[in-house]
C-alpha positions in Angstrom: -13.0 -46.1 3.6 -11.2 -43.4 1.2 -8.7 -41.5 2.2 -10.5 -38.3 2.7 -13.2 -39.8 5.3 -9.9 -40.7 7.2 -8.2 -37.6 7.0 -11.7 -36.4 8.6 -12.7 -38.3 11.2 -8.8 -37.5 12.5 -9.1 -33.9 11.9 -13.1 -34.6 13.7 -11.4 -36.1 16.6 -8.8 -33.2 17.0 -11.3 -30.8 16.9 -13.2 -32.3 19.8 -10.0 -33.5 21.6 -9.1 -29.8 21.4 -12.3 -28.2 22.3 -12.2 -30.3 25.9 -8.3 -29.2 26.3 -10.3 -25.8 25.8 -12.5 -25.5 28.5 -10.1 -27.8 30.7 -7.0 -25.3 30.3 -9.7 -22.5 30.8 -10.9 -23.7 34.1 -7.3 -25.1 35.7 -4.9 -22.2 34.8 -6.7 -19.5 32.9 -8.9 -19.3 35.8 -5.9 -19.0 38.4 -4.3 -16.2 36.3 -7.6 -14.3 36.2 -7.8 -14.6 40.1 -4.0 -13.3 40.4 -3.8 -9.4 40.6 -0.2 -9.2 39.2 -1.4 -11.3 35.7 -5.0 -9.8 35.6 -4.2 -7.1 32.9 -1.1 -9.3 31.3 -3.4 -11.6 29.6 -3.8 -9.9 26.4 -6.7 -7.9 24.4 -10.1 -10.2 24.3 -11.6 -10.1 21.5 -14.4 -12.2 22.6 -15.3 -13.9 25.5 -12.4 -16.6 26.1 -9.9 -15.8 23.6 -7.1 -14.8 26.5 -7.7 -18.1 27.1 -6.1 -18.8 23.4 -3.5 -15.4 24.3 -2.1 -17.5 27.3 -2.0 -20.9 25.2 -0.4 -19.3 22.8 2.6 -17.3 25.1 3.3 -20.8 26.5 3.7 -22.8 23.3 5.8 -20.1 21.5 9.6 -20.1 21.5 10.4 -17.8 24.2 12.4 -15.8 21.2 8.8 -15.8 19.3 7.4 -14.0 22.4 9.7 -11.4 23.4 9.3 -10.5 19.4 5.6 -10.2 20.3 5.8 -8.4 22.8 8.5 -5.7 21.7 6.3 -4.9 18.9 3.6 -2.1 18.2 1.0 -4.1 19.0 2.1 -6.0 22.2 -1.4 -5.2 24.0 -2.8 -7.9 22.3 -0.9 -10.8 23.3 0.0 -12.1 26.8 2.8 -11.3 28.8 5.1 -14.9 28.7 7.4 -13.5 30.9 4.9 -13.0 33.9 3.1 -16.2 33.0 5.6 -18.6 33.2 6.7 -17.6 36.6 3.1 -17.8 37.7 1.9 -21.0 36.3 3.7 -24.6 36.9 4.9 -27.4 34.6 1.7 -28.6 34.1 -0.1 -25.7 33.3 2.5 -25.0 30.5 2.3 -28.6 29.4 -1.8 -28.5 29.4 -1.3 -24.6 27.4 1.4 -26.4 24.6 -1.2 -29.6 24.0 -3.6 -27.6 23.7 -2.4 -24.5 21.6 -0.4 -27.0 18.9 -3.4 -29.7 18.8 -6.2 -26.5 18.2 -3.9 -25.0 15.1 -2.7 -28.2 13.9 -6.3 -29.8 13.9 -8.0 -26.4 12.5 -5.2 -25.8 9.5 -5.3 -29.2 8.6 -9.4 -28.6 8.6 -9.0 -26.1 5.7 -6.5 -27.7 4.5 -8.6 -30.6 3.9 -11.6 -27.9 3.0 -9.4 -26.9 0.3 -8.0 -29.8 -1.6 -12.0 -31.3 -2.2 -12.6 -27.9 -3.3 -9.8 -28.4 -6.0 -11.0 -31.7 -6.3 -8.1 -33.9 -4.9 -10.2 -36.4 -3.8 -12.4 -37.1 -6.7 
């Protein structure tokens, strides 16, 4: 096999690993924080259907510094408060959010990435 099926079938099996971290981080914390009156409205602007799903991944992964930059900003409406999540959620939730959030960029950059350099024609 060359390189570039390699590279694929890794960034293939990211993808997928990341879509069931998707729906699993949706359903166990997500879901908790939707339920909770005091995070209901902290979870940042949807853009579509399940992207504060995304907005909570994404408070939880950043550097706490990242976040309070985020949220001091103009347009802190459309991410999720970190502040109020992480004293509502527990290790694992934040554990599940990190996995998640890094393995979804990491496996959809690299995607392009790989997108790309065939289009330059790297791999020919």
């Amino acid at each position: 096999m060359d390189i570039e099926k390699t590279l694929f079938i890794f960034v293939l099996a990211g993808c997928i690993f990341s879509a069931i971290l998707y729906v699993a981080f949706g359903q166990i914390t997500v879901r908790k924080l939707r339920n909770n009156p005091k995070t209901k409205d902290q979870l940042g602007l949807e853009y579509a259907s399940g992207w504060d799903i995304i907005n909570v991944a994404q408070a939880l992964a950043f550097p706490r510094s990242w976040s309070r930059k985020l949220e001091k900003s103009p347009l802190s409406s459309m991410y999720a408060n970190s502040q109020i999540l992480f004293e509502n959620t527990n290790k694992f939730d934040r554990f599940l959010g990190i996995v998640f959030y890094w393995l979804f960029m990491t496996s959809g950059l690299t995607g392009a990435l790989l997108v790309l350099l065939n289009f330059l024609g790297v791999f020919d």
